[in-house]
Structures are given as C-alpha cells and as structure tokens.
N, C-alpha and C positions, 0 to 999 in steps of 0.2 A: 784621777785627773780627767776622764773621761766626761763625767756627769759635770765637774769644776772649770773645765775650758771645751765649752762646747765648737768651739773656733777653731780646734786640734781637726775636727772633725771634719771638717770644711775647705781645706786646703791641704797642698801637697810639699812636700821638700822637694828638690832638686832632683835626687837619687829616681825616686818614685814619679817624679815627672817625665823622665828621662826613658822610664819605663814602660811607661803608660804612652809615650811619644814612636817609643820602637815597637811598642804591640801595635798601636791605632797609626799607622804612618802617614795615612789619606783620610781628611775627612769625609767620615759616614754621614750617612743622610741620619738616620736615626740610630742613637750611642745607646745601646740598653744596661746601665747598672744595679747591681744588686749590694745593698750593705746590711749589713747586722743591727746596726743602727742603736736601739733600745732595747731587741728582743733578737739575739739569735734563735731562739725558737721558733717566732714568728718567719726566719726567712727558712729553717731548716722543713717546717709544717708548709710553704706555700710557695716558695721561691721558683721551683723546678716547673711545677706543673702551670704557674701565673707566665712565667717566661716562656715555656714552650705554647702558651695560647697565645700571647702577643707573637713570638715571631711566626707563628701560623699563619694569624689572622693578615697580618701584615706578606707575607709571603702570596697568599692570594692577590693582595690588591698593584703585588711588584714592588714592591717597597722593600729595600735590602736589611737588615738589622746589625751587619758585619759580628765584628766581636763581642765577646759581653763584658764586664770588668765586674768586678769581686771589689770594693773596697771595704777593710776591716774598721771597725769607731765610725763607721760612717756617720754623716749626718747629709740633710738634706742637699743641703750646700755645696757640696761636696760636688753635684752634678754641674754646679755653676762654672767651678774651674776644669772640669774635664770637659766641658765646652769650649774654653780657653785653652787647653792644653791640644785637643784632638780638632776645634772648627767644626765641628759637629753642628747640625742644620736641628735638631732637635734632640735632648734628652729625657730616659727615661729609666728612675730611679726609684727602684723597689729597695724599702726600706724596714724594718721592724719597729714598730709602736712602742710607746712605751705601754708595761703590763698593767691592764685595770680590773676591775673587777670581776669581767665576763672571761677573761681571757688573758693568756701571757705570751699567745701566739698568732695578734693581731700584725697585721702589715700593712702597707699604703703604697701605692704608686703615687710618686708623683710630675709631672711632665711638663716640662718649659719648654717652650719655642726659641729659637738663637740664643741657648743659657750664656752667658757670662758671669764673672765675678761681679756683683753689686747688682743684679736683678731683684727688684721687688718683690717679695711674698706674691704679691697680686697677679701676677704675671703668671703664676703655676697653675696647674689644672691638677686636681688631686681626685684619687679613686680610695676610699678610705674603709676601715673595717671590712678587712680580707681576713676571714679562718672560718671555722667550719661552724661558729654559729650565727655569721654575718653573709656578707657576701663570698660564698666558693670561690676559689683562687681561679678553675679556671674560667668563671662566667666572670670573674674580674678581668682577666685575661684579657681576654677576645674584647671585653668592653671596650679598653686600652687600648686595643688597637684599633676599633673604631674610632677613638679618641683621635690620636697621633693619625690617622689618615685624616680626619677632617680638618684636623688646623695644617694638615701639608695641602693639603688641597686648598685651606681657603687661603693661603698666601701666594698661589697662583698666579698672581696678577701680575699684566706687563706693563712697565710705563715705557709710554711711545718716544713719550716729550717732555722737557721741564724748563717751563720759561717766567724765571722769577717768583709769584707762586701760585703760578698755574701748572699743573701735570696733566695730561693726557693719558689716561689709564684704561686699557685692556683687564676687561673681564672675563673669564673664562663664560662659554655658554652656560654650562651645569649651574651655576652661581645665580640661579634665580631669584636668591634672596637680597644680591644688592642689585638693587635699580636704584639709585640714587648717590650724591655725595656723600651723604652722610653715611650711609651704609660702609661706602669704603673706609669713611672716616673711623665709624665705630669696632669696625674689623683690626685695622691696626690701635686703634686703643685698648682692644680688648687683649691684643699678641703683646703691644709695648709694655703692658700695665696701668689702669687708670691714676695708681698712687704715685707712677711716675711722673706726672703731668703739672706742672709748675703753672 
C-alpha cells in the first residue's frame, strides 16, 4: 500500500496529529524530520550524524531546532502537514531515496520555508545524494544548516507600511544583495514558489 498510495505518506490521522500537537506544543522556528521514506537504510547509514550537523551548525548561528519527529512511510509531503499541525516557521525533512544503482542507502534533505499542505514542489530546496559515495552525511549536514540560516535570514524584512499597493520595506543592513524592487520582489518568489504564480 505504501509504493500504491503514496498520499498515505503525506498526511496524518487525528490520533497521530494529536500527537505530534502534544509533543511540538509551540511553534518552532525550525521543525527537523526524519522518515524512512524509500530506504530505511538510507536513514539508518546517515540520519544521526546529517542531524546532529545541522543542529550544530544551526546552534552556533542561535537558531533553536526544538524536537525532532520520526515519521514511519514517510514521504516528502509529510513535512507540509507538520507545518500545519506544529506552525513551524520552517521545515526540514530527512528522507531515504529510493534504491538505485550506486546505492540503497541514499538520503535527501529536503527544506520548505512556511510548509503547508498544498506547497509547490518548487518551493523546496533539496540537498540530494547523501551516503558514503556521494555527499558525507555530515558535510551534508552543516550545508543544511547553512541553507535553513540563509532563507531565515533572507525573510528578515520589515514592512513599515501598506498603502493599497505600495509597501514600505525594511531591509536588514547584511542584505547587500537587494538594492532594488525587484530584488525583494524575486526573494519572495523564489520562498512563494515561482509555479505558484497565476
């Protein structure tokens, strides 16, 4: 049923939400999960030491990681609704591949900004082929968490004012890369998802 309803994968029942609501009670700034996904092996070979770099990496820069969550059939998706479930400011979901040729114990991070239910593919930032003849779990790690600090940092911005549709926006100093409109404009396109854009 697993491989035939990949949608089992992706959401929670009641019970398990209820669950997931009494562990995570306050939204976290960053939700870190890990699921089996395609390859228990792959999370059993990479899960511990990719997890313990990212909340490292992240622990230096002040950024809290709170709890972690285990879910079993995971599937990517899956991070969308514990977003909905927990209000989590960002997730990040360590997953097992499916098994190809080099390997049966590939893994992927993958990390959404404000996940919900119905986020676009596009919308994800993915760290892919993690095992020991691709990218090292923990040099995937620490990447990760460089990752997850720079899209928290570049959503930084304050709006002053909003008057019909003009906004007034505060850019953080650091942010030497937007000087312009359009900059802010292509920041939050690139956090929205470009394929969400009608």
């Amino acid at each position: 049923e697993y491989l035939t309803r990949p949608d089992l994968g992706r959401c929670f029942d009641e019970e398990n939400r209820k669950k997931l609501k009494a562990a995570i009670p306050s939204a976290p700034r960053v939700q870190l999960v890990v699921g089996d996904g395609l390859s228990s092996a792959a999370i059993l070979a990479n899960a511990a030491d990719c997890m313990a770099a990212i909340r490292d990496g992240l622990k230096l820069q002040g950024i809290d990681t709170g709890k972690g969550v285990f879910v079993k059939y995971c599937r990517v998706g899956a991070g969308d609704a514990i977003g909905d479930i927990t209000g989590c400011e960002l997730v990040c979901v360590l997953v097992g591949e499916r098994p190809g040729l080099v390997t049966d114990k590939s893994m992927s991070i993958y990390i959404t900004y404000k996940p919900h239910t119905g986020v676009s593919e596009s919308a994800r930032t993915v760290v892919s082929n993690i095992h020991a003849q691709g990218t090292p779990a923990v040099e995937a790690g620490a990447y990760a968490a460089e990752l997850i600090e720079k899209i928290l940092l570049a959503m930084e911005a304050t709006i002053y004012s909003k008057d019909g549709d003009t906004w007034e926006i505060g850019v953080p100093r650091y942010r030497v890369d937007v000087q312009r409109e359009c900059d802010v404009v292509e920041d939050i396109l690139r956090i929205y998802g470009y394929n969400n854009v009608e």
